[in-house]
N, C-alpha and C positions, 0 to 999 in steps of 0.2 A: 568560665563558660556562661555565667548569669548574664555578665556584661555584654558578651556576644550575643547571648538570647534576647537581652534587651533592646540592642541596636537594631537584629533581625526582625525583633516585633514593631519597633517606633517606624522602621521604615518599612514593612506590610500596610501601617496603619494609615500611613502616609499617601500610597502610592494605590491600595487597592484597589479595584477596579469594584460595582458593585452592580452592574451591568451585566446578567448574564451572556447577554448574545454577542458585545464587546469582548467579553472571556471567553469564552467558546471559540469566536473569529479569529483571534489573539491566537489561542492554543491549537487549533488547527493549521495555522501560517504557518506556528513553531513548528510543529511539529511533525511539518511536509516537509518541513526546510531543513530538520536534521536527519530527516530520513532520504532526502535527495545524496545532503553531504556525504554521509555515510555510505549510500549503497552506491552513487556515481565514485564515490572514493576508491571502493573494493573494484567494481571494475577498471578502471585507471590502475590500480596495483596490476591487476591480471594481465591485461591488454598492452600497456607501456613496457610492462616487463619479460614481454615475448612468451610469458605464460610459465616465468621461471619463478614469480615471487608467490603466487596463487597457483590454485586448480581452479576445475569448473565448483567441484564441492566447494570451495571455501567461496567463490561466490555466493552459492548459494543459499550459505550459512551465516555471510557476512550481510545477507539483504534480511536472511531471517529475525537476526538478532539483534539488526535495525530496527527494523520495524515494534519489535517486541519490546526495546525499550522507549520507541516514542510512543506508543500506546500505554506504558504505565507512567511515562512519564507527563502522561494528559488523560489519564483515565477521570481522576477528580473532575475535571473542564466539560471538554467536549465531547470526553469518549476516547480522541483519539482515530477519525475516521481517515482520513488521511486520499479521501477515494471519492471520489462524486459515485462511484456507481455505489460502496459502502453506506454513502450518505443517502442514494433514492431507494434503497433498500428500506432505510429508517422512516422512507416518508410513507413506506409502505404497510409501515407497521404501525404509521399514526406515531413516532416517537421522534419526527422532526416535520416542522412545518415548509411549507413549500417554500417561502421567504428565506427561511433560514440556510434550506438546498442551494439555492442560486448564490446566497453569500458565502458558504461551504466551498462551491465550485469556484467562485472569484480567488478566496484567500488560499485555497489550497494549490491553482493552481499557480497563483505569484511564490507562494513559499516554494514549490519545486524548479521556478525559475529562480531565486534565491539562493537554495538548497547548490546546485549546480553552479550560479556564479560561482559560490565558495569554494567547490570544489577543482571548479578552471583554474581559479587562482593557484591555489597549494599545487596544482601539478602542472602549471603553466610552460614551464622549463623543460617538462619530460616531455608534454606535448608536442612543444615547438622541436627539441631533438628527434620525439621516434615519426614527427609528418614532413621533416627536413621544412618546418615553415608553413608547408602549406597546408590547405583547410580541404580537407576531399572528405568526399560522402561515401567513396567507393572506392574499392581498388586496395594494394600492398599499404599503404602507407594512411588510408582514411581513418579519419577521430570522429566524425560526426557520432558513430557508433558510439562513445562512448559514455553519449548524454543520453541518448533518443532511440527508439528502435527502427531498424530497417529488415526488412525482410531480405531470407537467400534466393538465389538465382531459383531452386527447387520450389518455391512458393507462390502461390498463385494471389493474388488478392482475396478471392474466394476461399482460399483455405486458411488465411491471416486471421479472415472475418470467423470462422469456425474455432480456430484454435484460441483468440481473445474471448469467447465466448464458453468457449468450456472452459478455458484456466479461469476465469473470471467466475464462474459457477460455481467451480471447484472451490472456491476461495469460501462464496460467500455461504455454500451448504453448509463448511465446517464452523465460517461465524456464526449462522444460526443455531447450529446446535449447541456449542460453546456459551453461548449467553442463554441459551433456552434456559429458565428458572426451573423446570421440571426437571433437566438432569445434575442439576444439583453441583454443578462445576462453581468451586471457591472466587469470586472476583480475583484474587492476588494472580491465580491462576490463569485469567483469562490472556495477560500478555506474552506470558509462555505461550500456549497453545496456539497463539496468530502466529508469533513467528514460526513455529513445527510446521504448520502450516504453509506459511510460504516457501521454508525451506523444501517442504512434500514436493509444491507445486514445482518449484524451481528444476528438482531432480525430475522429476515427469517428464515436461511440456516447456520445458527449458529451448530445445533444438531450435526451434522455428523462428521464434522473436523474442528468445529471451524473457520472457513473460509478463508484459508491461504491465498487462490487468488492472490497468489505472488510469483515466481518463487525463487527470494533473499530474502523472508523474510522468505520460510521456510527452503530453504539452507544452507542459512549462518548460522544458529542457530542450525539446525542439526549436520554440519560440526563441530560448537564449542562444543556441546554435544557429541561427538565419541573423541573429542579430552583431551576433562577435565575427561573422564575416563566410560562415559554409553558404549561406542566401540561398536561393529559391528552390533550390536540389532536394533540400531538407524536406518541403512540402510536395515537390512537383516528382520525388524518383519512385521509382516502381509501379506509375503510374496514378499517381495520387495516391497512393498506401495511408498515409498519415490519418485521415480521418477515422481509420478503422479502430484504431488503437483508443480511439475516443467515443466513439457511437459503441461497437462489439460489448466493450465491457460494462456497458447499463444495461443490456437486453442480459447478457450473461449475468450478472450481478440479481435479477431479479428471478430468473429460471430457477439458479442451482437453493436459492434459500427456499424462495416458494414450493420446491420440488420437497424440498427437505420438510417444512412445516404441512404440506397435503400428504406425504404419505407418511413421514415417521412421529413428526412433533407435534400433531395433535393429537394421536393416538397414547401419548404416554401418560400412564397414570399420573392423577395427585399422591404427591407421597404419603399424606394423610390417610387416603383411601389406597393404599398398595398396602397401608400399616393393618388396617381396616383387616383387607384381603386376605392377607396371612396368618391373622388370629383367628379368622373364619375357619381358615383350611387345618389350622393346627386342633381347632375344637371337634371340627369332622372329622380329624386324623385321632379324640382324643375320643370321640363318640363311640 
C-alpha cells in the first residue's frame, strides 16, 4: 500500500494543476461529462428497450444519483455546478465572478456534448436497430429524444417556457437551502440531497420535457444530435422550441433561490443566538 501511495503522491506532485480557475474549468467539464454519460445512458436503457429494462422511476433515480455523485465527486474543485443557471445563481450571491460564469457556460456546455458523444458510442448498435438506420426527431422510430428534449404534441411553447422555469426553480430553492450555513446541513450531505432533489423534480414535472432544467445539458446534446446527422429539425421543430430550454432556466434558477433567501433564509436565526434564546426562555420558565 505505501508503495501505491507513493506513486499516487509523485504523480499528484507532478501533474497538479495550481491554478484555481484551470481546476474549476477542468472539474466542471468532467463533471457535465459524466453526468451527461450517465443520465443520456439510463435513458437509452428505457427508450431502446421499449420500456422493458427501466421505468419512468428508475430514470429518474438514475439522473438522481448521477448527479449526486458528480457533485461529490467535485465538491473539493468547483462545487460541482454542472448548470449555467446554478452557476448565475452563484453570481448572485457574489460567490462566482462574472468571468468565471461565461467560462462555466463554455466548459459545461462542451462536457455535456462530450458527456453524450460517450454515450452514442456504447449504445451505437441499439440505436441504429430500434431507428432501423435512420435519425428522426419525431415519429415511432425517432432518437433525437434521447440526447436533447422536445416537447409533446399537448404543449405549447408558452407552457415549455413556464414549466423550465418552475422545475428550474424548484431545483435551485432546495440548493439554496441545502447550502444555507444557517440550517446546518453537513457538507458530505450536501450530494445526497441534490440528487433527492432531482429525483423529487423528476417524479413531479417529468411529463412535459422531461426536465432538462439545464441550460448545458440540453445544448450540448442537441448540438451533438445536428452534428452526427438529425440536422436542422433539432433546432427548427415545434417551432423553435430549443431556446427555451436555455433562456427558461436562468430566469427560473434565480426566482426559486431568491424566493427562498426573501422569505425563509434570511429570517433564520444564528444558531448562537437561538442557543442564546432558549436559555432565556428556560430562565423565564425557571423564574
Amino acid at each position: 500500500m505505501s508503495k501505491v501511495k507513493d506513486v499516487l503522491e509523485n504523480l499528484r506532485e507532478k501533474i497538479q494543476i495550481h491554478n484555481p480557475r484551470i481546476v474549476n474549468l477542468l472539474s466542471e467539464f468532467y463533471a457535465t461529462a459524466l453526468l451527461l454519460f450517465f443520465g443520456i445512458g439510463v435513458v437509452c436503457q428505457f427508450v431502446l428497450s421499449h420500456e422493458k429494462l427501466n421505468t419512468w422511476i428508475n430514470v429518474n433515480v438514475g439522473w438522481g444519483f448521477a448527479l449526486g455523485l458528480c457533485v461529490l465527486l467535485t465538491s473539493k474543485t468547483s462545487g460541482g455546478h454542472m448548470n449555467p443557471a446554478v452557476s448565475l445563481l452563484m453570481v448572485t450571491l457574489k460567490r462566482l465572478s462574472w468571468t468565471d460564469f461565461f467560462l462555466y457556460c463554455i466548459v459545461q456546455t462542451l462536457g455535456a456534448f462530450v458527456g453524450s458523444a460517450l454515450a452514442y458510442v456504447v449504445y451505437l448498435d441499439k440505436i441504429a436497430e430500434y431507428s432501423h438506420g435512420l435519425k428522426l426527431v419525431s415519429g415511432a422510430n425517432a432518437t433525437a429524444g434521447l440526447f436533447t428534449s422536445f416537447p409533446g404534441a399537448h404543449l405549447s411553447n408558452c407552457g415549455a417556457f413556464i414549466d423550465q422555469v418552475a422545475g428550474t426553480a424548484v431545483l435551485t430553492t432546495c440548493v439554496a437551502g441545502i447550502i444555507d450555513k444557517r440550517n446546518g446541513v453537513p457538507g458530505w450531505v450536501h450530494p445526497i440531497l441534490f440528487g433527492v432533489t432531482l429525483i423529487t423534480i423528476g417524479n413531479s414535472f417529468g411529463m412535459n420535457l422531461g426536465y432538462p432544467i439545464n441550460p448545458a445539458r440540453d445544448l450540448g446534446p442537441r448540438i451533438f444530435a445536428y452534428l452526427i446527422g438529425y440536422g436542422g429539425e433539432v433546432f427548427s421543430f415545434h417551432n423553435y422550441y430549443f431556446w427555451i430550454p436555455v433562456i427558461a432556466p436562468l430566469i427560473g434558477g434565480l426566482i426559486g433561490a431568491w424566493t427562498y433567501i426573501l422569505l425563509v433564509g434570511s429570517h433564520i436565526p444564528d444558531p448562537d443566538k437561538h442557543v442564546v434564546a432558549e436559555k432565556d426562555e428556560e430562565l423565564q420558565a425557571l423564574g
